[in-house]
N, C-alpha and C positions, 0 to 999 in steps of 0.2 A: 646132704643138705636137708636141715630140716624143712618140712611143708608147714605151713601157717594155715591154708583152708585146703578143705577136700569135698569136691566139687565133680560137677561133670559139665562138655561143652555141649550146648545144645546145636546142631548145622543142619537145620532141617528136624526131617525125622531121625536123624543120627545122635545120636548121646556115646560123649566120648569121657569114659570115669578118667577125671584129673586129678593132680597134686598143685597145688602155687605155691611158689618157691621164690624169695628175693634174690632177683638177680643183682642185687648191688649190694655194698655193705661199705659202711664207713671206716677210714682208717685217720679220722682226724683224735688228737689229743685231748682227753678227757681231764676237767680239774676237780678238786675238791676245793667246797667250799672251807676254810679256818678261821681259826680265832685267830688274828692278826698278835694277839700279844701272847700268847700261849701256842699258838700249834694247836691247839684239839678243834675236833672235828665239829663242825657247825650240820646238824643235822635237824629231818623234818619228823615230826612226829604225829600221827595221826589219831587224835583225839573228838569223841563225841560231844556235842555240846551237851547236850543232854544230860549224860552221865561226870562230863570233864575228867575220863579216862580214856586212853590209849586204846584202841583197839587194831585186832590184827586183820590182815588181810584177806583170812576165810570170812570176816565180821560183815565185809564191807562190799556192800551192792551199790547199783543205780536207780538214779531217781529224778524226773523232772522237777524243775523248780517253775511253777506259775506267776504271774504276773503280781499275788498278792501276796508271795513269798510262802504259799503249799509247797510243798513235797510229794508230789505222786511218785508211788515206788514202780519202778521197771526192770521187771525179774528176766532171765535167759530164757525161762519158758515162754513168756510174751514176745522178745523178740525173735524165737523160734516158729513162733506161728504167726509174723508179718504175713499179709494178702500179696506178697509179692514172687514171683516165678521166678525168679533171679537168686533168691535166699540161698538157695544154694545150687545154681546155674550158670554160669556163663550163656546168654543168651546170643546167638549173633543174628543181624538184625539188618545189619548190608554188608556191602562190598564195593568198597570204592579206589580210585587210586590215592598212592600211598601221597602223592603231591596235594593232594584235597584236607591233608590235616596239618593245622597251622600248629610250629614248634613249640608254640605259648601255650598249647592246651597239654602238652606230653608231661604225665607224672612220674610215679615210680615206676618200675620196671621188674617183670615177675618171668620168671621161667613155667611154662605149664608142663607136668612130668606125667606121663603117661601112665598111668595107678593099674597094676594087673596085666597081666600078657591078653586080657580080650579087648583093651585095649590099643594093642598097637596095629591092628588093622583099621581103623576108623582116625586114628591118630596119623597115621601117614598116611592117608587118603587127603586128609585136609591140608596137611602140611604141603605134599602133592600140588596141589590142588591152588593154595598160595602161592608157591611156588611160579607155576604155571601163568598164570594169570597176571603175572606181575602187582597183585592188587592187596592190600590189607582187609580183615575184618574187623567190623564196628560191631563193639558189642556191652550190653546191660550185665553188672553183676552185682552183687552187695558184700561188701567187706566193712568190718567193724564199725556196724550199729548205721550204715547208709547205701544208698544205692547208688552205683558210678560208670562210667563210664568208660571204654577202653579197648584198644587197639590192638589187635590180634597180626604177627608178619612172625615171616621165615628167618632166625639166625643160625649157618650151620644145617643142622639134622634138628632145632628144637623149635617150637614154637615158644613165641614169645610175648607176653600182654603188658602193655603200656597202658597205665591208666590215666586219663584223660580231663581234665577239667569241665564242666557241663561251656557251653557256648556262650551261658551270662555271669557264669564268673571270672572273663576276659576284661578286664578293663580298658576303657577307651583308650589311643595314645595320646589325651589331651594334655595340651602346653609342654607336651616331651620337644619339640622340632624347634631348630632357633627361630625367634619372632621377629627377625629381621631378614630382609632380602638380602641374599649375596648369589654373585654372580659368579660362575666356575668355566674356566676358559680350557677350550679345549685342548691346547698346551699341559694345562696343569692336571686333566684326566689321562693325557699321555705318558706325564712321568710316575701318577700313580697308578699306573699300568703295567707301564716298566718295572716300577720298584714291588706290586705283586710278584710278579712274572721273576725277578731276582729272588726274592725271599722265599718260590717255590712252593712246594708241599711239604708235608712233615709228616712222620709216621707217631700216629699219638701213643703208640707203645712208648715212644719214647720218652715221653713226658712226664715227669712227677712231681707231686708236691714239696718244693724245695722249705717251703715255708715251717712243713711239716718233719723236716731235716733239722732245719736250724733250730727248729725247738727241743727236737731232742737231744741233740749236741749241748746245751743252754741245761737240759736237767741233767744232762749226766756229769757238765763240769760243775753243776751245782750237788749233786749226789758223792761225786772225790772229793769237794771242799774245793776247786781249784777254781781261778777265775773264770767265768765265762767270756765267751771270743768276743770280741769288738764284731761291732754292725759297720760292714763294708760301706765307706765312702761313696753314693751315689753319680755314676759318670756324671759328668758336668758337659750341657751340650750347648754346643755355641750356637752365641744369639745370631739372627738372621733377618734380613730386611722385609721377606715375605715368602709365602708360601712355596712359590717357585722355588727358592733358594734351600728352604725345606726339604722338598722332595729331591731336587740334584744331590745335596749333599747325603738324603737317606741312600738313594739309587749307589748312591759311590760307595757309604758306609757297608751296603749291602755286600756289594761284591768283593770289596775287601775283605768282608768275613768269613765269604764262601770260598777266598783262594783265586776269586777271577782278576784278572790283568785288567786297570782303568786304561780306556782308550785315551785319545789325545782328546777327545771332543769331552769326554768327563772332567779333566784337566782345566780344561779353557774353562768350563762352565766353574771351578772352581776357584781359577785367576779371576773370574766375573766377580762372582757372589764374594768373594775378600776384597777385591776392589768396592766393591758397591757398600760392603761393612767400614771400610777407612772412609769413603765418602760421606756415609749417611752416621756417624756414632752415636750423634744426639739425639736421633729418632729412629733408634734398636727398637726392635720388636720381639717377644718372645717366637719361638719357631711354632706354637702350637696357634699362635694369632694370626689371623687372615689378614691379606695384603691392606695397605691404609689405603682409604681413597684419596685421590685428588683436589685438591680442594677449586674452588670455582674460579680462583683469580689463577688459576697454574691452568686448569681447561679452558680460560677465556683467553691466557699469552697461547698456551700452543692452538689452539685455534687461528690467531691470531697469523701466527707465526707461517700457520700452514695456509692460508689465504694469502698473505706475504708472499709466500713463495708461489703459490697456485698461481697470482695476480701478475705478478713478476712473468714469470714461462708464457701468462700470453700475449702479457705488453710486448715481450722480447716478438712473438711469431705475430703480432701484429705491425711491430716495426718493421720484422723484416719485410713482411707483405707489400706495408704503404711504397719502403723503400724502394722496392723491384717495381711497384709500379709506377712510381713517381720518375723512376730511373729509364724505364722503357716508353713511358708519357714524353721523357725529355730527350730521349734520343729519337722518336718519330718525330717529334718538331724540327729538331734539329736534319733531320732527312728531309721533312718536307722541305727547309728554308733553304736547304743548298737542293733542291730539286726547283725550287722557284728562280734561285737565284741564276742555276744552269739555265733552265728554260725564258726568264727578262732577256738578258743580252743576244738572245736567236731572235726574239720578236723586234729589240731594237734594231739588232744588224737589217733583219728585214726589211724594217719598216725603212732603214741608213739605205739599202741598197734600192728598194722600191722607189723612196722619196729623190734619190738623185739620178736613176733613171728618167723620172719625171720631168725633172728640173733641164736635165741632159735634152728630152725629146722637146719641151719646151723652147729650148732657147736654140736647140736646129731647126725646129720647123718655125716660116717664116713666111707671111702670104707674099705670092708674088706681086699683090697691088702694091704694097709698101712700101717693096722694093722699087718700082717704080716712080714711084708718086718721088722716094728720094731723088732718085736718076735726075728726075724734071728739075726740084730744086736746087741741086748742086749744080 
């Protein structure tokens, strides 16, 4: 691989001669631009105003443009001798953990190559060293005409540098978040729980740019003169009443793909959500649209509904209450009144047997003047 700068890292008092090296490289489809009626090549040509000829690429330097439209020239010697320790250093500058650098700031990505065999003791001491510590290095360098930013970690046996956006050229996330409230029910964090937990891991070897297939397929049957393939019909996913229905039918979709057996509770949930589609057809929703809300007269009936019934269960446990005790009020009465009515006729017989006792001693006892006093007048 070719090197792009040659450098050394600064770790301390340690200076470790490097090579940088792009670790990525593009493999997307390059066009040319043409003349739409002819085929020939649409090209840029680089002409002086000046002179209004062509010049070549040894002709051609750099140069600031000022505000009043000057040209200050800015030769390689000039930016050979910048005031900056970086120019040609990899400076590092902390050590932090590698979770402390947000993925918004991660730029290209460089392989740093170890320049020289006196290099590779000082090179796998750091590397070592990263390793160990579980930690990345933050560090100053300058590539092509600026000074940047970037992240130094272990991949393998090589060290590796990420160059990094400065901290204010992160733009805010302003008005990115929906600007409406919606509420997410814990149900519905369950199924897309589940349907992660289905869909698994994936190994990104495995991955490639299909897009970048189809295009070449596209030139090469335009290169034989033969037609090019038709653009595959997009599956058509059915419409759904709300998110919920969503996520069950993805969870299902999922494991169907992966060869897993639907349980019966998949099943049922899928009798639901087709039931609930014949029920509901005039108000379809797309599957990517959040559940509708309710509207105030449908929350004001089942409210309604549910006080109905709430009002109901305690009319019922209050009836039965009064009942039992109205019921046990009228069997004590009725106790007392044959308790009274036992105990009247004992007082009468009483009073029946006292009273003609009385009458009985009355009409035996008889003074003996009376009796006599008759004696005389008979």
């Amino acid at each position: 691989m070719r090197s792009i700068w040659n450098g050394a890292i600064s770790f301390g008092l340690v200076s470790i001669p490097i090579k940088l090296v792009n670790a990525t490289e593009s493999h997307s489809v390059s066009f040319r631009q043409i003349h739409t009626q002819d085929g020939g090549r649409i090209r840029y040509r680089k002409v002086c105003e000046l002179e209004d000829r062509e010049v070549s690429q040894a002709e051609i330097g750099k140069g600031y443009e000022e505000a009043d439209g000057t040209i200050v020239p800015i030769t390689d010697e000039d930016l050979a001798h910048l005031p900056l320790p970086t120019a040609k250093t990899i400076d590092i500058v902390a050590f932090v953990p590698a979770d402390r650098i947000d993925p918004l700031q991660l730029e290209h990505a460089y392989y740093l190559a170890a320049n020289g065999a006196s290099a590779a003791k000082p090179y796998t001491l750091l590397r070592e060293a990263l390793r160990r510590s579980n930690r990345v290095a933050i560090a100053k360098f300058a590539l092509r005409g600026r000074e940047r930013l970037g992240m130094l970690r272990v991949v393998d046996d090589v060290i590796v540098m990420h160059g990094l956006l400065w901290p204010d050229e992160i733009r805010a996330p302003q008005d990115a978040a929906p600007d409406v409230e919606v509420s997410v029910r814990d149900k519905e964090l369950d199924l897309a729980d589940a349907l992660m937990d289905t869909l698994g891991e994936v190994d990104l070897a495995d991955l490639h740019d299909e897009y970048r297939e189809a295009l070449e397929e596209v030139i090469a049957a335009k290169t034989s003169g033969e037609t090019p393939p038709e653009a595959p019909q997009p599956a058509t996913g059915g419409k759904v009443l709300d998110l919920m229905a969503a996520l069950e039918n993805s969870v299902r979709a999922a494991k169907q793909s992966r060869g897993e057996a639907v349980g019966e509770t998949d099943e049922g949930t899928e009798a639901t959500a087709e039931g609930g589609e014949e029920a509901g057809e005039d108000e379809e929703a797309e599957v990517r649209h959040l559940p509708r809300r309710k509207s105030a007269a449908s929350r004001t009936a089942a409210s309604r509904t549910a006080s109905g019934k709430a009002g109901t269960g305690k009319a019922a446990q209050t009836d039965k209450a009064t009942a039992k005790k109205t019921t046990g009020a009228g069997a004590s009465r009725k106790t007392a009144s044959r308790t009274a009515q036992q105990k009247q006729p004992s007082k009468e017989k009483k009073t029946a047997r006292t009273g003609t006792g009385k009458t009985a001693a009355k009409k035996t006892t008889t003074s003996p003047k009376k009796t006599a006093a008759r004696k005389r007048t008979a």
